[in-house]
C-alpha positions in Angstrom: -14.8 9.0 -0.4 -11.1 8.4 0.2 -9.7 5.2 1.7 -6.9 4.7 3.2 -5.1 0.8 3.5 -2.8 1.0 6.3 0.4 -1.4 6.4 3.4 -1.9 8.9 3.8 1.0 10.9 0.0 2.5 10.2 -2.7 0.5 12.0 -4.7 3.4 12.9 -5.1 7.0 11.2 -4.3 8.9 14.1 -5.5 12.3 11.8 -8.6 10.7 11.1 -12.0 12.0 13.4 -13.7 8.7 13.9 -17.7 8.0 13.5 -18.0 4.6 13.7 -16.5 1.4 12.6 -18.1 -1.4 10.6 -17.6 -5.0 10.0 -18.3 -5.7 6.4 -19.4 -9.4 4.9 -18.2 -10.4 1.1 -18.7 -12.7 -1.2 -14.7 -13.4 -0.6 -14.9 -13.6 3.1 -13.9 -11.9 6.2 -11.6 -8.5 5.3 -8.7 -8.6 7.5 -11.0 -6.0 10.1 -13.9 -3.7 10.7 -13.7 -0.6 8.5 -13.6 2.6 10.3 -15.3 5.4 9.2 -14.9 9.2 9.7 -13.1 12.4 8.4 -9.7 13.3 7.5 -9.0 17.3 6.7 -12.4 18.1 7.2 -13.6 14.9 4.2 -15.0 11.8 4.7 -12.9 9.0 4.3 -12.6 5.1 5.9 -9.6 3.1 7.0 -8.5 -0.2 6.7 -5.7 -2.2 8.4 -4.1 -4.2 6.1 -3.0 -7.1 8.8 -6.0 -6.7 10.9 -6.0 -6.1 14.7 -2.8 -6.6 16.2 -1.2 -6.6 13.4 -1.5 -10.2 12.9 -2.0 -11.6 9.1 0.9 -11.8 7.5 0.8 -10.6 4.1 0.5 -13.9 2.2 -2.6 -14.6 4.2 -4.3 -11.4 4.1 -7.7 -11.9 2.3 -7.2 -9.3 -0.6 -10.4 -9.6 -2.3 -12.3 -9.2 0.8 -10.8 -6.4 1.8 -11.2 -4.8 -1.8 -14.4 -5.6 -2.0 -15.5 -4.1 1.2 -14.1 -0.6 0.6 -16.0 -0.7 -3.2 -19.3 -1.4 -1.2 -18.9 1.0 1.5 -18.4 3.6 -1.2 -14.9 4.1 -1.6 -14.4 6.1 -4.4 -10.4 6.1 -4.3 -8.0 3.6 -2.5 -4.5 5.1 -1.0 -2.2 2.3 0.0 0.6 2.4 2.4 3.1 0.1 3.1 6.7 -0.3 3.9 9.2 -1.4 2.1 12.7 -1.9 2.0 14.7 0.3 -0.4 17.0 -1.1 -3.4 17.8 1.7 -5.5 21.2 3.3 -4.3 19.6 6.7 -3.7 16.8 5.4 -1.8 17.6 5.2 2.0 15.0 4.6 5.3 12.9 7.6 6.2 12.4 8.1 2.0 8.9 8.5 1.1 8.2 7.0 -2.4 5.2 7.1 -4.8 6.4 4.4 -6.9 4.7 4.3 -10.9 5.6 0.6 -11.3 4.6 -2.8 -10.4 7.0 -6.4 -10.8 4.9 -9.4 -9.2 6.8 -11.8 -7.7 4.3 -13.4 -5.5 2.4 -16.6 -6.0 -0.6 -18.9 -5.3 -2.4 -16.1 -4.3 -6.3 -15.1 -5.1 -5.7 -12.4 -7.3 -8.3 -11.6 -9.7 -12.5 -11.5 -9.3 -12.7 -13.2 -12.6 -12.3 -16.8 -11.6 -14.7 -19.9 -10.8 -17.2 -22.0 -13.1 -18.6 -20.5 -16.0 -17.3 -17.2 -15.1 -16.3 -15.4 -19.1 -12.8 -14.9 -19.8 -11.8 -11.3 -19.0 -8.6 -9.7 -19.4 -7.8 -5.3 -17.4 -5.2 -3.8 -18.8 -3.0 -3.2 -16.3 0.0 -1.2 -18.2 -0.2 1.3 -15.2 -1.1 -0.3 -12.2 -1.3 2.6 -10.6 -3.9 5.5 -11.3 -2.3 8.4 -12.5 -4.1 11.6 -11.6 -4.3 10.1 -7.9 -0.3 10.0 -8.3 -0.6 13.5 -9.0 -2.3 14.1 -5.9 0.4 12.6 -4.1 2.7 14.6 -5.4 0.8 17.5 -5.3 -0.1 16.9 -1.3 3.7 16.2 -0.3 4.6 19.3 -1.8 1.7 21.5 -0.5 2.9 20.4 2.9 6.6 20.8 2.0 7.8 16.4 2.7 9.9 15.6 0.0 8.9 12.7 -2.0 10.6 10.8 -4.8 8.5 10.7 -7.9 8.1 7.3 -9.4 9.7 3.7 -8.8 9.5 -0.2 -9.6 7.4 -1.9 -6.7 8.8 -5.6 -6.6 6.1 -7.6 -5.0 7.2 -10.6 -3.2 5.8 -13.4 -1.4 6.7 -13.1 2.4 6.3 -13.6 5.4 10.2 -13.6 5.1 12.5 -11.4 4.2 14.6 -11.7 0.9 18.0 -13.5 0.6 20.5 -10.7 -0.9 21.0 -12.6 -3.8 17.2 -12.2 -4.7 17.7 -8.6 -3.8 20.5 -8.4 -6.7 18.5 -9.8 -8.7 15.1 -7.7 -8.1 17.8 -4.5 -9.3 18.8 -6.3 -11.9 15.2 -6.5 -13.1 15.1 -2.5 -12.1 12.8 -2.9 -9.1 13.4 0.4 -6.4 11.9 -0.8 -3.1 10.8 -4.3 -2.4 7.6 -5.5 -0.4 5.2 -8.0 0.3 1.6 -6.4 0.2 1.3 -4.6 -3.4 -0.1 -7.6 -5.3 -2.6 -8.6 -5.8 -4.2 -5.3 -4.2 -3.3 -2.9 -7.0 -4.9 -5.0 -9.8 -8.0 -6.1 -7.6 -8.6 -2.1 -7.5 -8.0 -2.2 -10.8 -10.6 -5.0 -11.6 -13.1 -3.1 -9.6 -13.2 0.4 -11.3 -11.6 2.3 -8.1 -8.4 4.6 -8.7 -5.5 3.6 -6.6 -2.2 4.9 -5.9 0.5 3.9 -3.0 2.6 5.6 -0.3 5.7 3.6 0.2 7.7 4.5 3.1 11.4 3.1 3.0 11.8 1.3 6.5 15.3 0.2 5.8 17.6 -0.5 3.3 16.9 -4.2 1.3 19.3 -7.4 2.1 22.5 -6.7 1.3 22.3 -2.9 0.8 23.6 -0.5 2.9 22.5 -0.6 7.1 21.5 -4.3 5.6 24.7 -5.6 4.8 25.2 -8.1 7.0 21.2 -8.4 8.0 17.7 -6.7 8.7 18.4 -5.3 11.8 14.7 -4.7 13.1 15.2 -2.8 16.2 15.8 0.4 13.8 13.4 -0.4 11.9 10.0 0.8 14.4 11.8 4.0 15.0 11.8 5.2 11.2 8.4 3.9 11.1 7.1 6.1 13.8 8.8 9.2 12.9 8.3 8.9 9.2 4.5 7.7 9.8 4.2 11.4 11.0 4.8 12.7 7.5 2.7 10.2 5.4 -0.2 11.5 7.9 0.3 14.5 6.7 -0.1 14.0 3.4 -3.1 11.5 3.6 -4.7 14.8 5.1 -3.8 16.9 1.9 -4.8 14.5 -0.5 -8.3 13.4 1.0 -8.7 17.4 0.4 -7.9 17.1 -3.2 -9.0 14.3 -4.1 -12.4 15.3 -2.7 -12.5 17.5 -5.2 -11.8 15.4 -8.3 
């Protein structure tokens, strides 16, 4: 079964033909909501919004290992993330859908791995891709079945949050050769990771980083829920293709 983690700008699946929602329990604590269950494209998949109802943990707070967990024991057999994010690279502008290949973690102090507390053995994932290739394929593959362009590949820079970044930290994040900047891919990917699931992101480009472009002299937010709403459209579109194909992996 497919799941789909839903960021800024997707707190429901609109596309997705509901059953019924669950609240789960963890070992790690509350998941930031109730999964809901159902179909997408005629498969079943579940949902899960990232910040919870009302979109209102912000992403330092939200309970990572929870939420992970509970789509591993509700039988999710591949994770689809999607966020925002704010484009760096000089070709990437808002409205861009990216499928980025590439993780930089910036964050910190955050619960990030299942292999922690007393006596627990010393155990190191390799983590060289963070993000699971032949689900990047489907990506790809979906996008283009359902003719959205996509760019192919891309450094994720993870950072901290809830603010937004100085432009000097934004020079610096391309200096390192980071494409889009957000605050929500880590430690998700390598909790995924830890647990066995495939998982691959859709990052849609909300506007361009501090200091870039539109950004120049600031985020300027009221654009911002507008490219979000129209792009959202797209990345539903190709959630639907890829709970198709990757239904059939």
């Amino acid at each position: 079964m497919l799941a789909i983690i839903g960021g800024s700008g997707l707190t429901q699946l609109s596309n997705l033909e509901v059953s019924h929602r669950e609240v789960v329990r963890t070992p790690y604590g509350e998941p930031s909501g109730a999964l809901t269950f159902g179909r997408v494209g005629g498969r079943d998949a579940l949902f899960l919004a990232r910040h919870g109802h009302g979109h209102s943990i912000p992403p330092h707070l939200v309970n990572y290992r929870a939420n992970l967990w509970a789509l591993k024991e509700s039988g999710a057999k591949y994770i689809v993330s999607v966020a925002s994010v704010g484009g760096i690279r000089a070709d990437l502008n808002p409205g861009d859908i990216v499928i980025p290949h590439q993780i930089i973690d910036y964050t910190w102090g955050r619960k990030n791995t299942y292999f922690d507390g007393n006596g627990a053995p010393v155990t190191h994932v390799d983590f060289t891709e963070p993000y699971d290739a032949p689900l990047r394929r489907q990506l790809l593959a979906a996008a283009t079945a359902v003719d959205i362009p996509v760019k192919d590949g891309g450094v994720y820079g993870a950072t901290q949050g809830p603010r937004l970044e100085t432009a000097a930290e934004i020079d610096r994040f391309e200096r390192d050769g980071v494409a889009v900047v957000g605050m929500t891919g880590m430690p998700e990917a390598v909790l995924a990771r830890e647990l066995g699931i495939p998982y691959a992101a859709i990052n849609l480009i909300s506007n361009h980083a501090a200091g870039r472009g539109q950004s120049a002299d600031g985020i300027h937010f009221e654009r911002l829920e507008e490219v979000l709403r129209t792009a959202m459209g797209q990345v539903r579109k190709v959630i639907e293709q890829v709970a198709l194909r990757a239904g059939d992996r």
